[in-house]
Backbone bond lengths (Angstrom), bond angles and torsions (degrees), N, CA, C in turn:
res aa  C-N    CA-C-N  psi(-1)  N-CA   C-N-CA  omega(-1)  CA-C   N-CA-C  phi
1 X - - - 1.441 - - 1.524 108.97 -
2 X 1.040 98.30 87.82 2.081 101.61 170.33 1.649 106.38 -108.42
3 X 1.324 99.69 130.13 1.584 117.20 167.69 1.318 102.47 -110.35
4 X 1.828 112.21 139.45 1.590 138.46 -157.99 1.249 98.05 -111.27
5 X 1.152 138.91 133.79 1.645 143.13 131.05 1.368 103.28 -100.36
6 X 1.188 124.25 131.41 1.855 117.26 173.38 1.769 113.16 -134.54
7 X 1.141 96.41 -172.09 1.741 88.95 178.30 1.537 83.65 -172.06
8 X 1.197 108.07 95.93 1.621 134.11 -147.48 1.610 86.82 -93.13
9 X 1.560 135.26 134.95 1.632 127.19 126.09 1.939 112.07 -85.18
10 X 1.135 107.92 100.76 1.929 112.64 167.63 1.455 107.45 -38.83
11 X 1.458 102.42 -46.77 1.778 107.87 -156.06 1.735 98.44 -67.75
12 X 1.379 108.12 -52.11 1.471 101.21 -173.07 2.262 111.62 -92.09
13 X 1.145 101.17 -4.91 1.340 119.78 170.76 1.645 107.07 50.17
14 X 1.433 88.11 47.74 1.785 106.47 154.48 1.668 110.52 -127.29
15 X 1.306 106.94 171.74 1.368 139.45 -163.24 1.030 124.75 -160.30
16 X 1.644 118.25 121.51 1.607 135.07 150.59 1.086 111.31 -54.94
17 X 1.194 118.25 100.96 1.930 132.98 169.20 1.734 112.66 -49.31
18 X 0.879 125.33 175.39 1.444 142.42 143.91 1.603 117.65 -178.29
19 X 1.626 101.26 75.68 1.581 117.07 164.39 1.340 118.79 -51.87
20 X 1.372 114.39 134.67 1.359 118.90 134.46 1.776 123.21 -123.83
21 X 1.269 99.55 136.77 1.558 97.00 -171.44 1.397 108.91 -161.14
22 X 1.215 138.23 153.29 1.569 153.13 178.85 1.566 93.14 -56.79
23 X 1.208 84.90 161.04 2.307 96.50 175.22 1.094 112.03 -95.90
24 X 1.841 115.68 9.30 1.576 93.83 -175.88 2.145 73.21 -113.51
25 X 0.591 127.77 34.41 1.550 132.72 174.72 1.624 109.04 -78.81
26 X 1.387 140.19 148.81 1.649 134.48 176.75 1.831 83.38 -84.22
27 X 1.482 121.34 131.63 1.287 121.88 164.45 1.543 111.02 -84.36
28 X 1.520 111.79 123.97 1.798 97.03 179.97 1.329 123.25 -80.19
29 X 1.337 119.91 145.60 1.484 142.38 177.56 1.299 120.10 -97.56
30 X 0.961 107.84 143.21 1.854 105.11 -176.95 1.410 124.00 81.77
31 X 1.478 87.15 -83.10 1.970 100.79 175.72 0.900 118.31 -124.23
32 X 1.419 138.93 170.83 1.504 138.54 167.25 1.860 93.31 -140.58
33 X 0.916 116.45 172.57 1.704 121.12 -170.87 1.291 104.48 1.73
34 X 1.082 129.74 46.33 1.204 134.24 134.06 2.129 99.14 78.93
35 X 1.765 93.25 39.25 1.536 123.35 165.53 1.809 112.71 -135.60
36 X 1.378 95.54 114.43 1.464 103.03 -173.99 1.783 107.11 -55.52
37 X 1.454 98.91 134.22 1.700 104.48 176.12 1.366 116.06 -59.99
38 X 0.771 134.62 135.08 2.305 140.63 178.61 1.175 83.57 -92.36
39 X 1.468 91.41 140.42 2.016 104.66 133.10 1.183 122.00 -21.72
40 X 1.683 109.64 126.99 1.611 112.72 163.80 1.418 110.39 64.93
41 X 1.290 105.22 15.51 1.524 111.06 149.41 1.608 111.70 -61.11
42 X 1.789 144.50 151.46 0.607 166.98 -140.98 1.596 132.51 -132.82
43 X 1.319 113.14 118.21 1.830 112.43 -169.10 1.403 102.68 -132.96
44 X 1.088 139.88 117.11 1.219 144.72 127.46 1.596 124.43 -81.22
45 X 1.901 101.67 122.09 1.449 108.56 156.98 1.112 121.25 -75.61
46 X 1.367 124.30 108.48 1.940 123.60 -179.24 1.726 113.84 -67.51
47 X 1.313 129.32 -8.64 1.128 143.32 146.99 1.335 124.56 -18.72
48 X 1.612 69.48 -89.04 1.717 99.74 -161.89 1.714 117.23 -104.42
49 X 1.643 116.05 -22.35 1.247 97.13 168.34 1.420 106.34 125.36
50 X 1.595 98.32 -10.26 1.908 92.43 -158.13 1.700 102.95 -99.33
51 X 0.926 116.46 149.09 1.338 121.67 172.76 1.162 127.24 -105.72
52 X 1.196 153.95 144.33 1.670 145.12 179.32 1.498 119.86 -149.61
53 X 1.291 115.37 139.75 1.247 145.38 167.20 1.679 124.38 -56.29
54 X 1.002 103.63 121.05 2.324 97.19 -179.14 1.265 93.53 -78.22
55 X 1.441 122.22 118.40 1.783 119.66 153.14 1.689 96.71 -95.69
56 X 1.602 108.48 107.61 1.479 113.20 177.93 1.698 116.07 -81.27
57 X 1.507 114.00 11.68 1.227 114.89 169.09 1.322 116.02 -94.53
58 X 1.563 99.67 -33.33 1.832 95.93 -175.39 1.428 81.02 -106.37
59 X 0.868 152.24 27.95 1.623 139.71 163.23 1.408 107.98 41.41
60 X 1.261 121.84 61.49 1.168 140.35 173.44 1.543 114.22 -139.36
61 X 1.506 106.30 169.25 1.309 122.46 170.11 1.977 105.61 -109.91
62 X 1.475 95.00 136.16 1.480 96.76 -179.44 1.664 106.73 -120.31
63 X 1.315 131.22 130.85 1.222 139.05 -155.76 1.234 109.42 -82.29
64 X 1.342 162.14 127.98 1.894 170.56 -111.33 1.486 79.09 -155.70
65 X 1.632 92.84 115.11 1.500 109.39 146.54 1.536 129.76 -63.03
């Protein structure tokens, strides 16, 4: 169950994320609808509490203290 907020560019076919989704959820990397994730795109687990950061270089999510 992932819920999207975005703020889409078409022309260059990227997007500012703002996930919310459970922690046992696959978090996406790279792309999501087929718009590459930016920097400081955004994840919240509604679970558990944790929030995280897109590092689009290591194509990861990094967890906010």
């Amino acid at each position: 169950m992932v819920s999207v907020g975005e703020k889409r560019d078409v022309t260059y076919k990227t997007a500012m994320f703002k996930f919310f989704a459970l922690s046992t959820d696959t978090k996406p990397t790279e792309t999501y609808g087929g718009c590459a994730i930016l920097n400081g795109s955004f994840l919240k687990e509604i679970d558990t509490g944790k929030e995280f950061l897109y590092d689009e270089e290591g194509k990861s999510w990094e967890e906010q203290p």
